[in-house]
C-alpha positions in Angstrom: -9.5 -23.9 -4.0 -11.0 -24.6 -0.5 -14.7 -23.7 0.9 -14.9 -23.4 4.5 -18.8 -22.9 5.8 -20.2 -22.6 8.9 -23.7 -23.6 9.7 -25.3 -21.6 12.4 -27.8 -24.3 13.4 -24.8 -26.8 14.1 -22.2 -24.1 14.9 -19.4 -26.3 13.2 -17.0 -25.4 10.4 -16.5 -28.1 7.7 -13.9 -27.5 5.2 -13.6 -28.7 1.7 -11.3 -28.7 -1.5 -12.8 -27.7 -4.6 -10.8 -28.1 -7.7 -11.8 -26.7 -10.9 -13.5 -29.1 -13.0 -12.2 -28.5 -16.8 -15.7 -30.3 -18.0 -18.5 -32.0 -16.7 -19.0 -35.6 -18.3 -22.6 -35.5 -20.1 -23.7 -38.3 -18.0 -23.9 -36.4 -15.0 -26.0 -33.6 -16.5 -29.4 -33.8 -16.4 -30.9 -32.8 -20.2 -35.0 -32.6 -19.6 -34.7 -29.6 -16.7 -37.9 -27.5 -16.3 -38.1 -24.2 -18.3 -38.4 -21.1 -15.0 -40.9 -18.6 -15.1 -39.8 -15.7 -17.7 -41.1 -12.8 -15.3 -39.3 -14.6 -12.3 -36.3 -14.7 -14.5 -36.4 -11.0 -15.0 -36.9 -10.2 -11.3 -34.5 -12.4 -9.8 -31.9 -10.9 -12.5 -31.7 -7.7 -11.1 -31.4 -8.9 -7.6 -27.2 -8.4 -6.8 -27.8 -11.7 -4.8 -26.4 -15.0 -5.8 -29.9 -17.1 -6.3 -29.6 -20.9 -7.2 -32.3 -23.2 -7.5 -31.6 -27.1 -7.2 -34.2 -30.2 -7.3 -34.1 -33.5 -6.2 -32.9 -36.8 -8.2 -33.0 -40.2 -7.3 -35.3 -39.3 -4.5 -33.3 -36.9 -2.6 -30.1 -38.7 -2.6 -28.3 -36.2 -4.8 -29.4 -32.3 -6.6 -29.0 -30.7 -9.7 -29.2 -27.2 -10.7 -32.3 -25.7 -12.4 -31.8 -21.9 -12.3 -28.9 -19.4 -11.8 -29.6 -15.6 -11.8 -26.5 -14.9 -13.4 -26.1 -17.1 -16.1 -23.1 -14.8 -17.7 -21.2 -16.6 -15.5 -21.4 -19.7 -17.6 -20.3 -18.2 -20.6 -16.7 -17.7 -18.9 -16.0 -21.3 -18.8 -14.6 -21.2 -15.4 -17.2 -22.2 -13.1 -17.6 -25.8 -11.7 -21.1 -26.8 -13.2 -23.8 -25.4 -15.1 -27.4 -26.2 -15.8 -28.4 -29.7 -15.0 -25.1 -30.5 -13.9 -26.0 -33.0 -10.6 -24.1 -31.4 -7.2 -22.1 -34.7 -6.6 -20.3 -34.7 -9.5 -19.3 -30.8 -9.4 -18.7 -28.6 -6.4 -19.6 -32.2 -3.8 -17.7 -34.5 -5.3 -13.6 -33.9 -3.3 -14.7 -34.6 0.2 -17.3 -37.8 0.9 -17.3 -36.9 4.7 -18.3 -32.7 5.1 -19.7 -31.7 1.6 -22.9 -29.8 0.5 -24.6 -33.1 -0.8 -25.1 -33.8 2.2 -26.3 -30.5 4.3 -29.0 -30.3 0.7 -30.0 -33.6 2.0 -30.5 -32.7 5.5 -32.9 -30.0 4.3 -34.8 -32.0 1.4 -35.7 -34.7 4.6 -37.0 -32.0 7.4 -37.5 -28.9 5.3 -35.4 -26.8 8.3 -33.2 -24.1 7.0 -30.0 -23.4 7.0 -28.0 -20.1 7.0 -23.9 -19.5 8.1 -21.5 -18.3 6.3 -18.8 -19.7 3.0 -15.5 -19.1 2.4 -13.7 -19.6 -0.6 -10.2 -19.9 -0.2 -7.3 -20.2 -1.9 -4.9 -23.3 -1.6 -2.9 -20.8 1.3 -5.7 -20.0 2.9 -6.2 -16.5 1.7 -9.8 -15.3 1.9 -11.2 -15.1 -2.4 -14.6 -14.2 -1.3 -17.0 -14.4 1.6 -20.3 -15.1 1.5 -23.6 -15.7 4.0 -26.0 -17.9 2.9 -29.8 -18.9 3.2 -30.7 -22.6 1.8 -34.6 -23.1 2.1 -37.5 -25.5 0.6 -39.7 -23.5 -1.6 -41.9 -26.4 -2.8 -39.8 -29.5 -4.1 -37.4 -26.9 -4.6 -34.0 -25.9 -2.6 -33.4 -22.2 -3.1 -29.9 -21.1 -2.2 -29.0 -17.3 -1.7 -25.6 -16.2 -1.3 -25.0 -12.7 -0.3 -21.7 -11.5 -0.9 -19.9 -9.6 2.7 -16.4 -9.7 1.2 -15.9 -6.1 1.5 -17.4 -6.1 4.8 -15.7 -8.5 6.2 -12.5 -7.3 5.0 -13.6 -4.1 6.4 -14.0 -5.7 9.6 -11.0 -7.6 9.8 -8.7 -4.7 9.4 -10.6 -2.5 11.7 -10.3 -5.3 14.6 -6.5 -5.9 13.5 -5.9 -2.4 14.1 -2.4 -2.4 16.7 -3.3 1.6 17.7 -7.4 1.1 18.6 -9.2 -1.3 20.9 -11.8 -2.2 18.9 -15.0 -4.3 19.9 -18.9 -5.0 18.5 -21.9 -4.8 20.4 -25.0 -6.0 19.4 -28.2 -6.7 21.1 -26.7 -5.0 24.3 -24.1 -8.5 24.2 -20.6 -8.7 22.8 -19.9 -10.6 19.6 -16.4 -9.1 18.9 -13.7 -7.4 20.2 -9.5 -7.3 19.9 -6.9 -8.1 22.5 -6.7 -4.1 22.8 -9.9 -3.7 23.7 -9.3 -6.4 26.7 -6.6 -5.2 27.9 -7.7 -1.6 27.9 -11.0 -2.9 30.7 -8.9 -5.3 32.2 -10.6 -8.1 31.8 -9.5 -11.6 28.9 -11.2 -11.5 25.4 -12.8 -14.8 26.5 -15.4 -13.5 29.1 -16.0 -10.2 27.7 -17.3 -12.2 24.4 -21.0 -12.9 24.5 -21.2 -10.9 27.9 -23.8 -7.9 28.2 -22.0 -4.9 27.7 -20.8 -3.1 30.7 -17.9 -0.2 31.7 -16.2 -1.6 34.9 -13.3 0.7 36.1 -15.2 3.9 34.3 -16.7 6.5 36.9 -20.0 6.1 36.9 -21.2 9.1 35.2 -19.1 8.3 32.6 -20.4 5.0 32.3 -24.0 6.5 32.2 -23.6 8.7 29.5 -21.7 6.5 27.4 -24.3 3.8 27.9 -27.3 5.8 26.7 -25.2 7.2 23.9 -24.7 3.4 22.9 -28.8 2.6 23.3 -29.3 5.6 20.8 -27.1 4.1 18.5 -28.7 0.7 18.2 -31.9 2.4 17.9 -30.3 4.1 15.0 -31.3 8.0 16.5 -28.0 8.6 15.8 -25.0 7.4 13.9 -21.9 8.3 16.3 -20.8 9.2 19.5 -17.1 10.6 20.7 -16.6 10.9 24.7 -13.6 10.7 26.6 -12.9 8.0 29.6 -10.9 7.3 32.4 -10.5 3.9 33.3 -9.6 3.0 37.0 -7.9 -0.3 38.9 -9.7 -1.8 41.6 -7.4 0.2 44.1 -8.4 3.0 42.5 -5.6 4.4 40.8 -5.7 5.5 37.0 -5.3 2.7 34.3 -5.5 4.2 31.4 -6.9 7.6 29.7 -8.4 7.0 26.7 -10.9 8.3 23.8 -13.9 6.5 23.4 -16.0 6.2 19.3 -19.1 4.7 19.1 -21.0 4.6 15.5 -23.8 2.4 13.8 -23.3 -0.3 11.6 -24.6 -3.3 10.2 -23.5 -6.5 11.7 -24.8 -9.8 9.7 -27.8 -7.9 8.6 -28.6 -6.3 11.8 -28.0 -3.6 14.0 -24.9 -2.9 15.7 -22.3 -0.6 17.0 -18.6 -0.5 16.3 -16.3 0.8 19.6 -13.5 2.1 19.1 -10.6 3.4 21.8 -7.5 5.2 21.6 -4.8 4.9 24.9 -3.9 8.4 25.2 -2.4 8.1 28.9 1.0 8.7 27.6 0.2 11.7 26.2 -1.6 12.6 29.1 1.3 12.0 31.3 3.6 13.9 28.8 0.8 16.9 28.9 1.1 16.7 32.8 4.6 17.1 32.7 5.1 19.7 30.2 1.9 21.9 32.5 4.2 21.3 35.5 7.3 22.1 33.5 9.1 25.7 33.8 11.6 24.6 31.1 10.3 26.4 28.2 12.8 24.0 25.8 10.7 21.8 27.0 7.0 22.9 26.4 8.3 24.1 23.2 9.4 20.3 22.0 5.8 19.5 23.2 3.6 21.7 21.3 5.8 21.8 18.4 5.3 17.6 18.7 1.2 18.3 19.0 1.4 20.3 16.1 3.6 18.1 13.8 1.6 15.0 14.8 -1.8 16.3 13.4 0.1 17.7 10.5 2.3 17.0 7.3 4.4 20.5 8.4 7.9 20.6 10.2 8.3 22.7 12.6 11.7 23.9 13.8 13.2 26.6 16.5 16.6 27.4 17.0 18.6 29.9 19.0 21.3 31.3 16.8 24.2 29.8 16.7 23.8 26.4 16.9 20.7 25.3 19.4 17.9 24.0 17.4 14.6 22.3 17.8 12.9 20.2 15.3 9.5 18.6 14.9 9.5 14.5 14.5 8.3 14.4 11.0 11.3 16.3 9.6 12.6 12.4 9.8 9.2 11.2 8.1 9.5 13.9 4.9 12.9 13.6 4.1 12.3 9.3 4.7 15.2 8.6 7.1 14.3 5.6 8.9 17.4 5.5 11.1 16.6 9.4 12.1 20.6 10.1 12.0 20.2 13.6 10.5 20.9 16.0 12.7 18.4 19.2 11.9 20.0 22.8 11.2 18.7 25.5 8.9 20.7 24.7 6.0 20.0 21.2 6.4 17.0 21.4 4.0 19.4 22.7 1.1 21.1 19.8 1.1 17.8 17.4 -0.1 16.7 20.5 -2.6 17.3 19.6 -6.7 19.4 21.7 -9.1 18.0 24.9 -9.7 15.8 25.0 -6.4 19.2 25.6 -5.1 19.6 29.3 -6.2 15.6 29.9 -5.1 17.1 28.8 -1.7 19.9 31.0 -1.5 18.2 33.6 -3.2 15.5 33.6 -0.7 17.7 33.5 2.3 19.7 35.9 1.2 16.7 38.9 1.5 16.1 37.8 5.1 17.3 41.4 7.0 15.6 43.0 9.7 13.6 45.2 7.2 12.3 41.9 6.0 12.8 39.3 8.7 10.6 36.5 7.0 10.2 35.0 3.5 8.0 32.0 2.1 8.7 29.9 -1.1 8.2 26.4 -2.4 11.0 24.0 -3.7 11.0 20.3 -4.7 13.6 17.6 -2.7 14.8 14.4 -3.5 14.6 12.2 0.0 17.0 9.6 0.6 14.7 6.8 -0.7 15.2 9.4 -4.0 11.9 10.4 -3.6 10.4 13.6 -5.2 8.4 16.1 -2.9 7.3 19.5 -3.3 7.9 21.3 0.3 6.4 24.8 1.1 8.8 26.9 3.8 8.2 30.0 5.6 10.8 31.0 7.6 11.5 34.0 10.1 14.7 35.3 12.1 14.0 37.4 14.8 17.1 40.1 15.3 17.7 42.2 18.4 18.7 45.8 18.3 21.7 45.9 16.9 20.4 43.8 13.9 22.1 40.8 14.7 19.8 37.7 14.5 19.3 35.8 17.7 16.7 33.0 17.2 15.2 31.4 14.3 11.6 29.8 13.7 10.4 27.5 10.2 8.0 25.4 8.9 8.2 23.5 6.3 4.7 22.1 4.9 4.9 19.0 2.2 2.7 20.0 -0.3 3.4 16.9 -2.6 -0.2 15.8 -3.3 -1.2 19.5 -3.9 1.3 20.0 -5.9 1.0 16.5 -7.8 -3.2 17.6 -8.3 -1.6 21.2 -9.9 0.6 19.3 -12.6 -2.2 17.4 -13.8 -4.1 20.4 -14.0 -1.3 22.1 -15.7 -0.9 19.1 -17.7 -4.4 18.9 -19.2 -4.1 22.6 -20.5 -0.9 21.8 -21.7 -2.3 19.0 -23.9 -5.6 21.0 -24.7 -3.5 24.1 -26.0 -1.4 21.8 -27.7 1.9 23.4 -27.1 4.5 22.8 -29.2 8.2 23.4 -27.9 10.6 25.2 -29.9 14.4 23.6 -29.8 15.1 26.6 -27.5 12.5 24.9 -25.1 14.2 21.3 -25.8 17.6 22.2 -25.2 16.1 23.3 -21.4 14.9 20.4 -21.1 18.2 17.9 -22.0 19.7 20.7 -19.5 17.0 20.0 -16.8 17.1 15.9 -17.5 21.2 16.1 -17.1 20.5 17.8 -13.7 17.8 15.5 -12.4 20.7 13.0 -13.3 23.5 14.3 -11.6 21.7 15.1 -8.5 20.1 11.2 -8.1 23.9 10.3 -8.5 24.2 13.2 -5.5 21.9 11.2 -3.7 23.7 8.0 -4.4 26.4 9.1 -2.8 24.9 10.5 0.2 22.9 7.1 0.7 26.3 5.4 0.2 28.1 7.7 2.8 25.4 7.4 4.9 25.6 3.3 5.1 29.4 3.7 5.6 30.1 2.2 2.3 34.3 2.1 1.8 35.3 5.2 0.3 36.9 2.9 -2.5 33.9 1.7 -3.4 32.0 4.4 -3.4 34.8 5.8 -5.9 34.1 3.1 -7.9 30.2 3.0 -8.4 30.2 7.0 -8.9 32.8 6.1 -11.9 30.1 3.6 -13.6 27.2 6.3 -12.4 28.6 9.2 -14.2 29.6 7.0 -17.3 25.9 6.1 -17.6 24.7 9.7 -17.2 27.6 11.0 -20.1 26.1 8.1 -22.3 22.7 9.5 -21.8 24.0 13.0 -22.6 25.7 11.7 -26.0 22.6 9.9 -26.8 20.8 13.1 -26.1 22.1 15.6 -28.0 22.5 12.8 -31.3 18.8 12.6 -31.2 16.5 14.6 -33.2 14.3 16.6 -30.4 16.6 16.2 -27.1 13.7 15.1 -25.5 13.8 11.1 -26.3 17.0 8.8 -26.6 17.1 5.5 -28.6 17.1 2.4 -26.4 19.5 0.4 -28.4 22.6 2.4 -28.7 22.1 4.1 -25.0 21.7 0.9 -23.3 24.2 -1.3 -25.4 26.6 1.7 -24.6 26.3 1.7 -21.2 27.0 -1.6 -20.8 29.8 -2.0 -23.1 31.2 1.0 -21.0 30.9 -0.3 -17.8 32.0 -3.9 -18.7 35.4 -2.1 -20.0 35.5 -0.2 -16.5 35.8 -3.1 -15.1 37.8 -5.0 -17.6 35.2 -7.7 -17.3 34.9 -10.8 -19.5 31.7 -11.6 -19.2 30.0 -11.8 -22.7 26.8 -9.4 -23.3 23.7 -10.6 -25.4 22.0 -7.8 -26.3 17.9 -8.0 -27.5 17.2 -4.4 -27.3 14.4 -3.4 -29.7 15.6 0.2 -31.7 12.5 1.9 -29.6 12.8 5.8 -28.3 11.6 7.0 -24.8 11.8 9.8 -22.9 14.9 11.3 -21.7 13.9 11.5 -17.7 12.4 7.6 -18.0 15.5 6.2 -20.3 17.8 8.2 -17.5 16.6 5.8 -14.4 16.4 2.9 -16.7 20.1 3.4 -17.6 20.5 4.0 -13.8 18.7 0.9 -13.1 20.5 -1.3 -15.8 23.5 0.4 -14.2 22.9 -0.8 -10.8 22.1 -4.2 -12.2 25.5 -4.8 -14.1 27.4 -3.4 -10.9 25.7 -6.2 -8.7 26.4 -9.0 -11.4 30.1 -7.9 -11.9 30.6 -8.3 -8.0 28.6 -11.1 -7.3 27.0 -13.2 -10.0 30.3 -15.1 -10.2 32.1 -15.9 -7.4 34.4 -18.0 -9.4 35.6 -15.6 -12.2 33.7 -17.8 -14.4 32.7 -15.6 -17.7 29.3 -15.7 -17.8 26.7 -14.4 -20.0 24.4 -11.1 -19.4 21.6 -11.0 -21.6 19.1 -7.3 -21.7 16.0 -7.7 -23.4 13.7 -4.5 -23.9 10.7 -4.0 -25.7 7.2 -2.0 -25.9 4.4 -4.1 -26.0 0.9 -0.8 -26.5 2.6 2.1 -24.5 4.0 -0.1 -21.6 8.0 -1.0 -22.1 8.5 -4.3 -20.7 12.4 -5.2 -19.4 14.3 -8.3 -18.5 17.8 -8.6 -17.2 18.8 -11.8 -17.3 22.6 -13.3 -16.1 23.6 -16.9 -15.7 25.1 -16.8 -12.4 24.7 -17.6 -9.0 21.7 -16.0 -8.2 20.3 -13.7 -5.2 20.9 -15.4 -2.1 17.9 -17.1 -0.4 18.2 -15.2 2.5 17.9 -11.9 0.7 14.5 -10.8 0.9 14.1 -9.1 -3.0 10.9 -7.4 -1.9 11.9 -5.7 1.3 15.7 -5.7 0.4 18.1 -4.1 3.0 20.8 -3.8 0.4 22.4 -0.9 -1.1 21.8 -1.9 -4.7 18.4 -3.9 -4.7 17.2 -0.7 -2.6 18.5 1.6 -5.3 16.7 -0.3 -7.8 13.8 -0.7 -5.7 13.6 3.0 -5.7 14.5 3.7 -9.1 11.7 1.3 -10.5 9.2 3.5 -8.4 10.5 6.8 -10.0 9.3 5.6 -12.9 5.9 4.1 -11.7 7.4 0.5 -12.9 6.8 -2.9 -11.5 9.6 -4.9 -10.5 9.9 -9.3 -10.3 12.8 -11.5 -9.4 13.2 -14.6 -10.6 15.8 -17.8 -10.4 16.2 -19.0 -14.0 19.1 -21.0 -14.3 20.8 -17.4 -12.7 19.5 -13.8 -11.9 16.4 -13.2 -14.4 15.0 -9.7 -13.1 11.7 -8.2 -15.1 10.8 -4.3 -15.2 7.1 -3.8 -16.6 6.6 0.3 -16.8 4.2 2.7 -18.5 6.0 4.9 -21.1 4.9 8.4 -20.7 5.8 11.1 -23.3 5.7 13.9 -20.8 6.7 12.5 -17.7 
């Protein structure tokens, strides 16, 4: 671990390496340390604060530590000293040069305090925790109080790294932080705005007035926000930028401050000019339906029968295509809906007449990430007079965290009635599991198409697809509910199976534990363990060498706990396994989600991939 702290007496940054010290040799623990006050023991235990107390030895030439207000955190045994324990043998004894030894002696000698800031570090630098601190003499004594801002400052960080806002800090009328947004957006270098008195060069004046007192009533906390919109101008006077100015109190190392904020809307000024100066009503149409969709989660779409259409840019964000390849027409939606959502569809579409020209329903879809949302449409033909329809207008509204709050609702008086389902209600439910099945393998397919995958191949991995969904079906209907399927036989099965597919020679090691699980969580494992032998057969051994594949599965309280293991060659280093861009790992990337599992890669003398998910009886 490393501490980095900053004295703001000295303004320098010293950085040190703190290892944890597995035990402190009793020689460098001072026994006879003074008893502290029981009623100042009780008060500074309630304080959130980190308090230490140190005093002198040998004359100020080192400390030890009398009193801690939160002793519990002794009792852990991983901590660097404890009571008595002398400073340079603990958290000053790595770095002769910068350590706290010597800032405790600076302050023993001429009784001046010290406050900055620590920062403890990991060994790559990544912030653990963030302190400011206060060192002061209180008699012989050195009291050290350590506030902890980690929250804030994390807060802070990620509000300044914000790539959308400018963002600055003003305090005491003066600057004391701003991004490179902010800078650019007052034309002017982060290095003399910082520390400057704050200012609004290029805004009209009146502007600039307002916005100015608005800031004053902030630091006087008389109010805690501000929103007023700006125009910022070049020196030749033309327009630099429109923007959207926030202003709103906060706390800034214990004292007042307030936290700017501005959004570059110019763009979408200039786009609003256009469109106002626009006759083409296409045009203003794909505007306003782009307003609408970008303060919403709803798609929006217009189309002018047979074949003109307009969509919304979130129909790309809700059905997850990245590449935005899909080409919007009303029956586009059909082709992402699941099994019986299918007939609703057609059902629904089917009533639209000019008696009843409009119709809303809700249906789930599987995106191509395979993805489950729950979509709400309403959607309206307009007909002319001969009842012919001539133009056509939907929205489409994702409803999936509603819908997600609803189930859990539903689920809770489920459990509280304590239902219990009839075989009638079971065999539904293998029927409902089989469909899920065959329409992820649906959506395999279309991912595969869609990547331009060889047809050959595509042949080929829906062969070992549906082999692993007819082993789950088997499995299914042999077990006693048709709602869970044992491990063992499924899993062994499948891989037996799809090894004979491929008239492979590669030897299987099986450690399955005979556990049940549910039919919808044992169908993307099987798809997962499916995917898994597909990428080893192609690629774990380049050399027709006949390796070994090795499953282990087991539950460990209600969390099932997975590792695939093959002794080939390995993912390629250049294959990033948490952002992977291929096919398979994306597949399996996806299907581990499904099932709220965790997923970890490692290179173990060959491929040695580890699943970690929560088994849920009624997922």
């Amino acid at each position: 671990m490393k501490i980095a702290y900053f004295n703001y007496a000295d303004e320098k940054l010293f950085e040190i390496r703190v290892d944890k010290l597995e035990s402190i040799e009793e020689e460098y623990v001072i026994n006879d340390v003074p008893q502290t006050d029981d009623e100042l023991i009780k008060f500074l235990g309630n304080l959130g604060e980190e308090i230490f107390v140190l005093l002198p030895y040998n004359d100020g030439e080192d400390f030890y530590l009398k009193y801690f207000n939160h002793a519990d955190y002794f009792k852990t045994g991983d901590n660097n000293f404890k009571i008595g324990s002398l400073i340079s043998h603990t958290i000053g004894r790595q770095d002769e040069e910068n350590n706290f030894v010597k800032m405790f002696q600076e302050l023993y000698r001429t009784g001046e305090k010290k406050t900055g800031i620590l920062k403890y570090m990991n060994d790559d630098g990544k912030l653990i925790k963030y302190l400011d601190f206060r060192y002061f003499m209180m008699g012989d004594s050195i009291v050290s109080i350590h506030e902890d801002k980690t929250e804030v400052k994390m807060y802070r960080d990620s509000t300044l790294n914000d790539e959308n806002l400018g963002v600055a800090i003003v305090q005491g009328g003066r600057f004391v932080e701003l991004n490179e947004n902010y800078a650019n957006y007052v034309g002017r270098s982060r290095e003399q705005i910082l520390g400057s008195k704050y200012s609004l060069k290029g805004i009209q004046s009146q502007t600039a007035e307002v916005t100015k007192k608005e800031i004053e009533r902030l630091s006087r906390q008389e109010k805690i926000s501000y929103k007023v919109p700006l125009v910022s101008y070049n020196d030749d006077g033309s327009i630099r930028f429109f923007l959207n100015a926030e202003g709103s109190y906060i706390s800034y190392d214990n004292l007042p401050a307030v936290l700017i904020k501005i959004k570059d809307l110019t763009q979408q000024e200039k786009d609003k000019n256009r469109i106002e100066n626009d006759n083409d009503s296409k045009t203003q149409l794909k505007y306003t339906f782009k307003t609408l969709a970008d303060n919403s989660k709803t798609i929006i779409s217009y189309g002018v029968y047979p074949d003109n259409f307009i969509v919304s840019d979130n129909f790309y964000d809700v059905i997850e295509d990245e590449s935005r390849s899909y080409q919007f027409n009303p029956s586009i939606i059909r082709d992402f809906l699941l099994g019986e959502d299918m007939e609703l569809y057609d059902s629904m579409m089917d009533l639209l007449s000019p008696e009843n020209p409009e119709v809303e329903f809700t249906t789930s879809i599987m995106t191509l990430k395979l993805n489950i949302k729950y979509i709400r449409h309403h959607i309206k033909l307009v007909y002319d007079s001969e009842g012919n329809a001539t133009s056509y207008v939907s929205s489409h509204q994702d409803i999936t965290e509603e819908a997600a709050y609803i189930n859990s609702l539903k689920k809770q008086i489920y459990e509280k009635n304590e239902i219990i389902k009839d075989r009638d209600i079971d065999i539904k439910e293998a029927h409902h599991n089989i469909k899920n099945n065959l329409n992820i393998l649906l959506s395999l397919i279309r991912m595969e198409e869609h990547n331009h995958i060889p047809i050959e191949d595509i042949i080929e991995d829906t062969k070992s697809h549906l082999k692993s969904i007819s082993v789950m079906h088997e499995k299914l209907y042999q077990s006693k509910n048709l709602v869970d399927i044992g491990l063992k036989g499924y899993i062994d099965s499948i891989v037996e199976s799809l090894f004979d597919i491929y008239s492979s020679k590669i030897q299987y090691v099986s450690k399955v534990e005979d556990i049940s699980l549910n039919a919808k969580q044992a169908g993307s494992l099987g798809l997962i363990i499916n995917e898994l032998i597909n990428n080893t057969v192609k690629y774990a051994f380049p050399d027709d060498d006949p390796g070994k594949v090795e499953i282990k599965i087991g539950r460990l309280d209600n969390k099932i706990e997975v590792e695939y293991r093959d002794s080939g060659v390995g993912i390629p280093d250049s294959v990033d396994f948490e952002n992977p861009t291929s096919l398979g790992l994306t597949v399996i990337h996806n299907l581990t989600k499904q099932i709220d599992g965790e997923i970890a890669y490692t290179f173990d003398n060959g491929t040695c991939i580890s699943i970690v998910f929560t088994e849920n009886e009624s997922f």
